[in-house]
N, C-alpha and C positions, 0 to 999 in steps of 0.2 A: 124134762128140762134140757137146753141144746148148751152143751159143752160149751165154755167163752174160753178161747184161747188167752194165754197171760198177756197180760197188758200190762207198759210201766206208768203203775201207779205207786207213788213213793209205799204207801204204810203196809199195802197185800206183798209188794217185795221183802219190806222187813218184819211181816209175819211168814214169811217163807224163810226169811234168814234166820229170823229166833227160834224157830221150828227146828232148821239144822241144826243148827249149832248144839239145841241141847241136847238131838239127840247125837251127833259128833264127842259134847262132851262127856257123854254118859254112855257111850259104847263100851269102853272097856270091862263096864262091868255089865250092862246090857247083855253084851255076845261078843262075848273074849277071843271066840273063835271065828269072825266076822271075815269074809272070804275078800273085802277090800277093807281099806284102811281108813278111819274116821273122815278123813277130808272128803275123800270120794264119796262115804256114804251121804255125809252129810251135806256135800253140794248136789247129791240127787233127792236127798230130802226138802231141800231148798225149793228145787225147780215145781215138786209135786207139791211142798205145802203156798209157793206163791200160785201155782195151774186152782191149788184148791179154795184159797180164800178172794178167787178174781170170780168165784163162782156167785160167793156173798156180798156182793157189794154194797147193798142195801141196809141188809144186819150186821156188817162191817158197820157203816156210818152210824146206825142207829147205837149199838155198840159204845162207840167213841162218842156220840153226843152224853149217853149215860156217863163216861167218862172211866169205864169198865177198862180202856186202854193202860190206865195207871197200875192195874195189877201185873201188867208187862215188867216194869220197875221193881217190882217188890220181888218177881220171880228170879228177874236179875242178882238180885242182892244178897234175897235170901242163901244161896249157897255160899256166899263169900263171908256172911255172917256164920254161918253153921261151922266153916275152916276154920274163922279165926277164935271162936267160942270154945270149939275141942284143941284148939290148941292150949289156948288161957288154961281150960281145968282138967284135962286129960295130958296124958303121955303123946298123944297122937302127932307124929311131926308129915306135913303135907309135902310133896315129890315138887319139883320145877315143874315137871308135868300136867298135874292138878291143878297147880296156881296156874298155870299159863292159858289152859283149858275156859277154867273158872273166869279168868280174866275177860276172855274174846265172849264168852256167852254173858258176864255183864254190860262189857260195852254195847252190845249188840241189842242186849235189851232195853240200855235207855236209849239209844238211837232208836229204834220202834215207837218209846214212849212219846220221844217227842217227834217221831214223824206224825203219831198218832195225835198229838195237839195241833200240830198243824194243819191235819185235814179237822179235826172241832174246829179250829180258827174259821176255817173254810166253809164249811156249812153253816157256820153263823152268818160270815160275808153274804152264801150263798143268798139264806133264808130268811136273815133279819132285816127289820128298816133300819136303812143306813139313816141315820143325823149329820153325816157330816163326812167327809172326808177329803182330806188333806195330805201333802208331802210333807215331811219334815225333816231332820237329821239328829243325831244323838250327841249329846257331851262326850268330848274329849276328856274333859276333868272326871267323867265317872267312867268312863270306858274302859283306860286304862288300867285303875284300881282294882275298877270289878275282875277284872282278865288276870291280874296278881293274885285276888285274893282267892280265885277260883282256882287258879294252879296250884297255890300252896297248899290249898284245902285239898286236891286230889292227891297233892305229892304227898302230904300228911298220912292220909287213908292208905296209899301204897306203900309208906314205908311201917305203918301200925301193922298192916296186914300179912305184907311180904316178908318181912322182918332182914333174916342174912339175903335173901335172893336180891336184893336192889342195896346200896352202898350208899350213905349219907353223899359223898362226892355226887355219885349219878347224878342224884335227886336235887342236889345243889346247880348242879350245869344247868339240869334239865330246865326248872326255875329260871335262871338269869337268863337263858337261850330263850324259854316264853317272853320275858318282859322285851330283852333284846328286841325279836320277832315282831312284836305286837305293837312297839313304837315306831320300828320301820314302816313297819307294814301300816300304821295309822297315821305316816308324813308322807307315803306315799300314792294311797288311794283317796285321804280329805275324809269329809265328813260323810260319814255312811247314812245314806237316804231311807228312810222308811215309811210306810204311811201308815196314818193315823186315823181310824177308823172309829167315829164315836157310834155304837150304840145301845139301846137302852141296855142291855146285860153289862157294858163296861167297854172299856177302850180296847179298842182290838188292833196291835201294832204287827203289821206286816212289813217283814224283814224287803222283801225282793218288787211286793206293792203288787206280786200277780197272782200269786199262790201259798197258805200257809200264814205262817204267822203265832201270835200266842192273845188271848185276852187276860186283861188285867180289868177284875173288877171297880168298880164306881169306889169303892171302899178303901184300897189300897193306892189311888190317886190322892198322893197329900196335897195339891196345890193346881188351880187350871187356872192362868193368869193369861190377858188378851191385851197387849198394849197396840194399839193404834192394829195395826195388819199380822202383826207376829202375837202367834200363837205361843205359848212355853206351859209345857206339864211335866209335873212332877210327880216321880212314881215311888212311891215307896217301899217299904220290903218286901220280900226277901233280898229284891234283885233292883237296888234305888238308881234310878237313871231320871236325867233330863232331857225332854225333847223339845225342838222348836221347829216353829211350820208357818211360812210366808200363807196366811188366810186366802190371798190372793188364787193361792194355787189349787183352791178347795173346786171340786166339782161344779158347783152350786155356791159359790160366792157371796153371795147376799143372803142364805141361810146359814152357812157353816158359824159365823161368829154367835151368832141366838142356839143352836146346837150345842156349842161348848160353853155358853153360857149357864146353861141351865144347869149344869155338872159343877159350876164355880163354889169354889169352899172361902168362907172367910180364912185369911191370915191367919 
């Protein structure tokens, strides 16, 4: 087999990075007497496990079609659940160290997760018969919400878990600086475009319309309404958003409205 130099591809990069990291996280007790220092080891772990999964490219994708990439997620979590479980029923009090450690190899593992959905998004675009496809933009009115109630929920989980290491204050700023943030930043870029991708597995909405993206099953669409040229769907939990999309702007024009048709729920 001839050697493929690394190439950037989002998900082989951050299975090189979650490679590192855990082993960066887990050095200390790994090999105490490790002749450089976690960071260095583990951005040469990085380099060798992204050189090494650009080799799989193929059982990468097939991998993430199974959807095998979500144990990415769980391997993330699981140490941060194990900290805060001995701490609840044990004596065991965890260092700044450990939490800060633990911290960077969960964020790192859901970032993987979902770059890992985004390339399934991708191969579905690649593979499946497109029904339809359209530009559309997101609600304002859920956009906002969702972005509050996903920060609280994180700030929630850091201060359950951190306990003294993070300060009600912080985590109060931190809070009003997101919503702060996220209202600027959504009167000043408009309505965030994304397209709308129907097909038979479920709606596949693609954030950038080039690359990536997430599906949303046929099941968890509450509502596919077509008034005259505008399209409006409604998506329901976990993550409820509404979209709207000028029909006009569909690839295929004269098919797309019988496309999203077929997907139409009663009221």
């Amino acid at each position: 087999m001839q050697l493929r130099p690394p190439w950037f591809h989002p998900f082989s990069v951050a299975l090189g990075l979650f490679v590192g990291t855990a082993v960066a996280a887990a050095l200390p007790w790994l090999w105490p007497d490790a002749p450089a220092n976690e960071i260095e080891i583990g951005l040469l772990v990085t380099l060798l496990g992204w050189t090494a999964a650009e080799q799989f490219r193929d059982e990468l994708d097939r991998a993430v079609c199974s959807r095998l990439h979500r144990s990415l997620a769980v391997a993330g979590v699981l140490p941060f659940a194990g900290v805060f479980l001995a701490e609840v029923f044990t004596d065991y009090d965890p260092t700044a160290g450990i939490i800060l450690r633990l911290s960077v190899f969960t964020v790192v593992a859901l970032v993987a997760t979902s770059l890992g959905s985004g390339r399934h998004a991708e191969i579905l675009y690649q593979t499946r018969s497109v029904r339809a496809n359209v530009i559309g933009t997101k609600s304002r009115l859920y956009e906002l919400p969702l972005t509050l109630v996903s920060s609280a929920i994180g700030v929630a989980v850091l201060r359950l878990i951190l306990g003294e290491f993070i300060t009600v204050e912080f985590l109060s700023t931190t809070l009003i600086g997101t919503l702060i943030g996220t209202t600027i930043g959504s009167l000043l870029t408009g309505n965030q475009e994304v397209g709308l991708v129907a097909l038979d597995d479920g709606l596949l909405i693609r954030p950038n319309k080039e690359s990536g993206g997430s599906l949303v099953p046929w099941r968890r669409i509450r509502d596919v309404r077509i008034d005259g040229d505008t399209l409006r769907v409604t998506r329901g939990l976990p993550w409820p958003m509404v979209y709207e999309a000028d029909l006009s702007s569909a690839i295929h024009p004269e098919a797309a409205p019988e496309a999203f048709r077929s997907q139409l729920r009663s009221p």
